[in-house]
Each structure stands twice: as C-alpha cells, then as structure tokens.
C-alpha positions, 0 to 999 in steps of 0.5 A: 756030464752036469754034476748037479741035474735039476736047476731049481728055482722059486720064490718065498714069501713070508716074514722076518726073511733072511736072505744070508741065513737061507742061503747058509743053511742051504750051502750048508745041508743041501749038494749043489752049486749055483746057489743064489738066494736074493730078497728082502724079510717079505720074499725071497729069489731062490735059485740052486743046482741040485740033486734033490730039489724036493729036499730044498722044496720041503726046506723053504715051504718051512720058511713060509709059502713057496710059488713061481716053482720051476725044476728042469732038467739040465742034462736034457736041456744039454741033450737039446729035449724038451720037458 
C-alpha cells in the first residue's frame, strides 16, 4: 500500500527564491514524503509525495510561475497501468 498516491513534481520560476524556505513551509503544512526542493532565487525543482497535489500547486503558483507539471499516479504505476 503507497501511503502517499501522487508524485508530484514541477518547477518554479520567480524572484528572490528560497529553496529552504519552500521546502519548510511545504514539510511543515502539506502530508508527504520524498520531498526535495533544489534551486537557486530565479527557479526552483519541486519534487514531493502527496495526497493533495493541488494544495502544493496552488502553494508555489503563490510563489511565482509554475510549468514542467507532472502528477502521476504511483499506486497505478505499482499496479504496471498506465496514465
């Protein structure tokens, strides 16, 4: 059983970007696991393990534009389906 169904994944663009304090707030008001949040102040990598990945969605867009999207569904990933 995967705990945490949607590995989601995008990036950030925008100004003055903190990598530590995305990765904080994130840890701090979203459930997952597997987070990783990798950039410099222009662009930041998110990856994480969630639930609810329009909660984090709607969280970075705050932060400035978001592109390169991708959410899959690991538990059909587990099951070998596609989509």
């Amino acid at each position: 059983m995967i705990d945490y169904k949607y590995d989601t994944q995008l990036l950030i663009e925008g100004k003055g970007l903190d990598e530590d304090e995305i990765y904080d707030y994130i840890a701090e008001n979203f459930q997952g696991d597997s987070l990783l949040a990798i950039g410099d102040d222009d662009i930041i990598k998110l990856h994480y393990h969630t639930n609810e990945p329009w909660k984090v969605l709607e969280y970075c867009a705050s932060l400035g534009e978001i592109f390169d999207i991708v959410i899959e569904d690991m538990s059909r990933q587990a099951k070998g389906l596609k989509g």
